[in-house]
VMD Tcl script that builds the backbone (N, CA, C; Angstrom):
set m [mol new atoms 237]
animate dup $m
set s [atomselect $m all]
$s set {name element resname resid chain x y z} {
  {N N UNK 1 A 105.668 103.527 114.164}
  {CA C UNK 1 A 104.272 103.210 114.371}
  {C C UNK 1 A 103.682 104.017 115.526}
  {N N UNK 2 A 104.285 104.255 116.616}
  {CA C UNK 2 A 103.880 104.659 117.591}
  {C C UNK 2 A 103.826 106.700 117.509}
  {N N UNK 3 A 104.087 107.128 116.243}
  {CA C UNK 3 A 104.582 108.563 116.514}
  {C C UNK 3 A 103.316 108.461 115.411}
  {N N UNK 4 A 102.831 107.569 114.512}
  {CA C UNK 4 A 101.460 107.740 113.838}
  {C C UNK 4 A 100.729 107.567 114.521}
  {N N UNK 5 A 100.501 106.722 115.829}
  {CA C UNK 5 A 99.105 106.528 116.933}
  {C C UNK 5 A 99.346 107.915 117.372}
  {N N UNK 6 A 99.970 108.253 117.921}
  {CA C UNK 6 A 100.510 109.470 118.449}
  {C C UNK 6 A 99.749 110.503 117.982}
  {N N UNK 7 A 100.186 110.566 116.278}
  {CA C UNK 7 A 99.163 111.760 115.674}
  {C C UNK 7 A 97.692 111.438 115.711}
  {N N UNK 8 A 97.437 110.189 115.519}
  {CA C UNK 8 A 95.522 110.054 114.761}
  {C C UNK 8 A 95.120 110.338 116.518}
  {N N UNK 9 A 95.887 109.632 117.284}
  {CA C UNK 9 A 95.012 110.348 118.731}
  {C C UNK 9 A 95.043 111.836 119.492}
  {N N UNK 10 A 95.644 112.840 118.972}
  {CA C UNK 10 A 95.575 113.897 118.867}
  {C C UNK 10 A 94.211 114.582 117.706}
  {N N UNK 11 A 94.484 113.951 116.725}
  {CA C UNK 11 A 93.290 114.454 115.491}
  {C C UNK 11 A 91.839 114.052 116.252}
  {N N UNK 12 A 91.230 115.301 116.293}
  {CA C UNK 12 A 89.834 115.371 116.341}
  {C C UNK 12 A 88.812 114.382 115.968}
  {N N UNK 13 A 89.366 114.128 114.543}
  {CA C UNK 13 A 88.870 113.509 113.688}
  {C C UNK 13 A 88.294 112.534 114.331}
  {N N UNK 14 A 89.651 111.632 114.483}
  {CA C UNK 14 A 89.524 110.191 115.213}
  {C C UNK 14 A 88.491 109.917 116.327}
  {N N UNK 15 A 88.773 111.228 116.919}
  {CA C UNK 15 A 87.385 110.738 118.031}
  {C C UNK 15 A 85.742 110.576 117.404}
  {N N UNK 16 A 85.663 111.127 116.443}
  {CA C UNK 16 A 84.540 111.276 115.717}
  {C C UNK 16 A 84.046 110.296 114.824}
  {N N UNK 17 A 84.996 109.516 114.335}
  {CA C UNK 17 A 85.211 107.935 113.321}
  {C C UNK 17 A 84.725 107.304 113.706}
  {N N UNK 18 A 84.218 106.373 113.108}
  {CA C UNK 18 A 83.765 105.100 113.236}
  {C C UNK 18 A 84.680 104.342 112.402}
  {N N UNK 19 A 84.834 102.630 112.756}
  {CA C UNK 19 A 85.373 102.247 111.583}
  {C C UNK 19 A 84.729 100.458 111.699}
  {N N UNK 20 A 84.565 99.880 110.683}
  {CA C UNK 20 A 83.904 98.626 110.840}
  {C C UNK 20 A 84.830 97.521 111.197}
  {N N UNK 21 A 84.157 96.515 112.182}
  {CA C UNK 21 A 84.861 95.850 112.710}
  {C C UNK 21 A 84.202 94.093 112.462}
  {N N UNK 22 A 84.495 93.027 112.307}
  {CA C UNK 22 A 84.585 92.018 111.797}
  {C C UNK 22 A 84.470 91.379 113.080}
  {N N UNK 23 A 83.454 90.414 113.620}
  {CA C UNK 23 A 83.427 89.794 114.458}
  {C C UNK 23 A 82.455 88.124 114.560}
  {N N UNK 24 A 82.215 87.919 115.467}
  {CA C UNK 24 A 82.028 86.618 115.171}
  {C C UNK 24 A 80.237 86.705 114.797}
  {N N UNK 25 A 79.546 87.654 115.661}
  {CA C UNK 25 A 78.256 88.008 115.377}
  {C C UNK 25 A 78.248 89.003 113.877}
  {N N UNK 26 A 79.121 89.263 112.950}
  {CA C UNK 26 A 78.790 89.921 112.014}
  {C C UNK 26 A 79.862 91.252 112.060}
  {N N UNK 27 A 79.546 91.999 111.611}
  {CA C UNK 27 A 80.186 93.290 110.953}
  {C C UNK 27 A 79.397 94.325 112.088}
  {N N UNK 28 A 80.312 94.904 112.683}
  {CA C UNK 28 A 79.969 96.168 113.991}
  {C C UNK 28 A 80.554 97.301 113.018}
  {N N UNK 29 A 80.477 98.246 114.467}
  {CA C UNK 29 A 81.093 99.677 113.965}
  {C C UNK 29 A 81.864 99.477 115.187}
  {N N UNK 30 A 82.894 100.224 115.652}
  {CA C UNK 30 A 83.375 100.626 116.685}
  {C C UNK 30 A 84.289 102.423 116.436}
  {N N UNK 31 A 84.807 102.712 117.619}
  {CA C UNK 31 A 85.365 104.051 117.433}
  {C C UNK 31 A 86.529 103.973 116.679}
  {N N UNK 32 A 86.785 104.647 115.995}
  {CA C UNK 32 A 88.442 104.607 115.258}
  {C C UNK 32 A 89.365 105.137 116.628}
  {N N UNK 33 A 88.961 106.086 117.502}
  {CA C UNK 33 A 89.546 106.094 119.027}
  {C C UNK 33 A 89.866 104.571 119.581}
  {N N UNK 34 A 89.211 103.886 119.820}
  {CA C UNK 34 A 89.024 103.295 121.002}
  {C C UNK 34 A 90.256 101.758 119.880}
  {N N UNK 35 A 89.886 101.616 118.495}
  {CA C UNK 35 A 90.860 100.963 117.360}
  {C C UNK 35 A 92.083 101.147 117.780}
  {N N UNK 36 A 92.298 102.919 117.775}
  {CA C UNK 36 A 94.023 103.234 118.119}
  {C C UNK 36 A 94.588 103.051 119.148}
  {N N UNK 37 A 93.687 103.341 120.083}
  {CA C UNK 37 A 94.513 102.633 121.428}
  {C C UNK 37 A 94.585 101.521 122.105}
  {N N UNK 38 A 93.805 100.364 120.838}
  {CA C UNK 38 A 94.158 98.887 120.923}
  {C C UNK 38 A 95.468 98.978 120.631}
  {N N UNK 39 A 95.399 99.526 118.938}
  {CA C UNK 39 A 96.490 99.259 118.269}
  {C C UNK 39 A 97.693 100.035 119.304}
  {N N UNK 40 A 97.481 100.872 119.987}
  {CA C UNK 40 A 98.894 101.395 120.985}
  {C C UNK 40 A 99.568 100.219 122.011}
  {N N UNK 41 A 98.349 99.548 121.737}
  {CA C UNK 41 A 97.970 98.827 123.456}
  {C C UNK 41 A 99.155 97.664 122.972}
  {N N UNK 42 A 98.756 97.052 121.417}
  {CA C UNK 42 A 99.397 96.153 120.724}
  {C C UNK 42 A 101.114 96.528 120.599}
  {N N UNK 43 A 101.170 97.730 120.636}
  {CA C UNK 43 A 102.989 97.836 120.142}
  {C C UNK 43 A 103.855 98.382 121.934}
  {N N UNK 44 A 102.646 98.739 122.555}
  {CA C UNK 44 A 103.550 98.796 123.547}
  {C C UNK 44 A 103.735 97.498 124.315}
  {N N UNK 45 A 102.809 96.129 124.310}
  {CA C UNK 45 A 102.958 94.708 124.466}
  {C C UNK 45 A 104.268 94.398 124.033}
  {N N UNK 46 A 104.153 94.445 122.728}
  {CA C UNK 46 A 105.097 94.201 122.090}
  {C C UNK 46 A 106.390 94.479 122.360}
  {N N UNK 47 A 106.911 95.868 123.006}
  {CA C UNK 47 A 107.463 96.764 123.551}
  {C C UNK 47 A 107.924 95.993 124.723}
  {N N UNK 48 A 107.571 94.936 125.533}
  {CA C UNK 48 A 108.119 95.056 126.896}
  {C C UNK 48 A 106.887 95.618 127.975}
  {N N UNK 49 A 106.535 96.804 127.561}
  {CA C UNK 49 A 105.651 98.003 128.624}
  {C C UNK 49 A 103.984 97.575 128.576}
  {N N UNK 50 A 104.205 96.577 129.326}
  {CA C UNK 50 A 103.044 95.474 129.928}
  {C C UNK 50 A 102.157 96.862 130.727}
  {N N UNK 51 A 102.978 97.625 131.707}
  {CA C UNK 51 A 101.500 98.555 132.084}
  {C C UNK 51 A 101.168 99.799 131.178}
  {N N UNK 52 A 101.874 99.963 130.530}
  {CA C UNK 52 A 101.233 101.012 129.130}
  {C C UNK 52 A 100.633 100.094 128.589}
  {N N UNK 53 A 100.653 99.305 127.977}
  {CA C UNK 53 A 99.687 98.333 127.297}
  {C C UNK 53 A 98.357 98.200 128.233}
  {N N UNK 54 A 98.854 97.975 129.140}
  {CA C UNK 54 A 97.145 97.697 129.926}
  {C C UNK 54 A 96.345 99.054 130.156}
  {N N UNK 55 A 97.039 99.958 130.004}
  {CA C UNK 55 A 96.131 101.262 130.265}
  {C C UNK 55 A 95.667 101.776 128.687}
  {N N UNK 56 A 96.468 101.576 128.110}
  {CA C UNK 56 A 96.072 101.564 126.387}
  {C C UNK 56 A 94.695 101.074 125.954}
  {N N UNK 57 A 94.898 99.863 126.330}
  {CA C UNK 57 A 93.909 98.777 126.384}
  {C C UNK 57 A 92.166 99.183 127.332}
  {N N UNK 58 A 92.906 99.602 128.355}
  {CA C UNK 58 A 91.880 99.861 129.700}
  {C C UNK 58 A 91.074 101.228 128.876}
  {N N UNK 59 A 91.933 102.016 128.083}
  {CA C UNK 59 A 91.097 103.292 127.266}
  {C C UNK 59 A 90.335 102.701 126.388}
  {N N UNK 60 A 91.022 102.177 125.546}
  {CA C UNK 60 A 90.173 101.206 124.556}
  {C C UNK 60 A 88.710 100.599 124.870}
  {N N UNK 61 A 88.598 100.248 126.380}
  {CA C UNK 61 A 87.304 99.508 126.919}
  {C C UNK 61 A 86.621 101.038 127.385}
  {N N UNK 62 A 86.816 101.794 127.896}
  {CA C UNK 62 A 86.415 102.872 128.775}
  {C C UNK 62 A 85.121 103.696 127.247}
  {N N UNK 63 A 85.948 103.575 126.179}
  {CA C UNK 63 A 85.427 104.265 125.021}
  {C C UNK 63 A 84.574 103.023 124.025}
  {N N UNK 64 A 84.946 101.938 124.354}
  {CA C UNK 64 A 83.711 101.224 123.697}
  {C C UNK 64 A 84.039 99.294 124.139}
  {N N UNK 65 A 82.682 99.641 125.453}
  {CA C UNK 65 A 82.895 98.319 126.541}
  {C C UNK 65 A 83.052 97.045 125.648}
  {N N UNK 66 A 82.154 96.804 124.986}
  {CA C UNK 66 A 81.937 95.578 124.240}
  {C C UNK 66 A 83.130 95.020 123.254}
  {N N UNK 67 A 84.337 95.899 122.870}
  {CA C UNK 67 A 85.186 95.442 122.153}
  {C C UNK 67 A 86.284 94.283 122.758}
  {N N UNK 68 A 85.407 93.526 121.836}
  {CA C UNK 68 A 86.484 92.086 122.192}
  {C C UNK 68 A 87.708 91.804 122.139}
  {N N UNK 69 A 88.332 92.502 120.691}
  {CA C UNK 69 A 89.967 92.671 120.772}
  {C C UNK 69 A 90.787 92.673 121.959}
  {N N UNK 70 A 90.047 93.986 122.242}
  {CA C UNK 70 A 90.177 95.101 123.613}
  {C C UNK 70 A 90.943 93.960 125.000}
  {N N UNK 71 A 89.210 93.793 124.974}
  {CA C UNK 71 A 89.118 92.566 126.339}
  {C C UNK 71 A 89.930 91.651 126.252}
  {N N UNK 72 A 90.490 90.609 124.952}
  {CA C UNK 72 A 91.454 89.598 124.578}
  {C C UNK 72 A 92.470 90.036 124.798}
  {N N UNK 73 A 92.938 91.241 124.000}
  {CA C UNK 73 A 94.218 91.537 124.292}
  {C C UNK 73 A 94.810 92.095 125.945}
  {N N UNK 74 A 93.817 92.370 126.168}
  {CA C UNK 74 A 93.685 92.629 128.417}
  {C C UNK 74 A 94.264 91.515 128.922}
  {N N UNK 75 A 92.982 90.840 128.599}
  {CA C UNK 75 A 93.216 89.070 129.444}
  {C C UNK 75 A 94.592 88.224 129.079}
  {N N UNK 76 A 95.091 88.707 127.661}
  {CA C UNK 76 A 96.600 88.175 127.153}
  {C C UNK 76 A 97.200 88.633 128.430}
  {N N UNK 77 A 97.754 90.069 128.528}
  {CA C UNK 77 A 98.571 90.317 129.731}
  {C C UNK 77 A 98.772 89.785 130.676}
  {N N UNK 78 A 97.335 89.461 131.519}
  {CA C UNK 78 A 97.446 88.854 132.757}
  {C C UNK 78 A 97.873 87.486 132.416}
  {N N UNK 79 A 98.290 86.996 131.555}
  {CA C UNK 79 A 99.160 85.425 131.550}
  {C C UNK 79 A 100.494 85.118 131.734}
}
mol reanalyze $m
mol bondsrecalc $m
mol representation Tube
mol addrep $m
């Protein structure tokens, strides 16, 4: 999993994506960037590597503030 985040955050592409996101106010857009390095944020948690996760995470907010995942999965850590 982590050698596919690996690639889509290298691809151009990704920075350029949008992808729709499901929330409690309705259906957003957010970055397919700022998606992958939740989803990094999620397997390096998972992982043990509590401060890669938080900087994963901390990119994730830097590239699009309002994502709640983002922020949830932040505030998980500090527990």
């Amino acid at each position: 999993s982590m050698t596919n985040v690996n690639i889509l955050l290298e691809k151009e592409e990704t920075k350029e994506a949008k992808v729709p996101l499901n929330t409690d106010q309705g259906t957003t857009q957010i970055s397919l960037e700022a998606a992958v390095y939740n989803l990094k944020g999620l397997i390096e948690a998972d992982q043990g590597n509590t401060e890669s996760a938080r900087a994963s995470y901390q990119q994730a907010l830097s590239l699009e503030p309002d994502f709640a995942m983002a922020k949830s999965n932040l505030a998980e850590l500090d527990k």
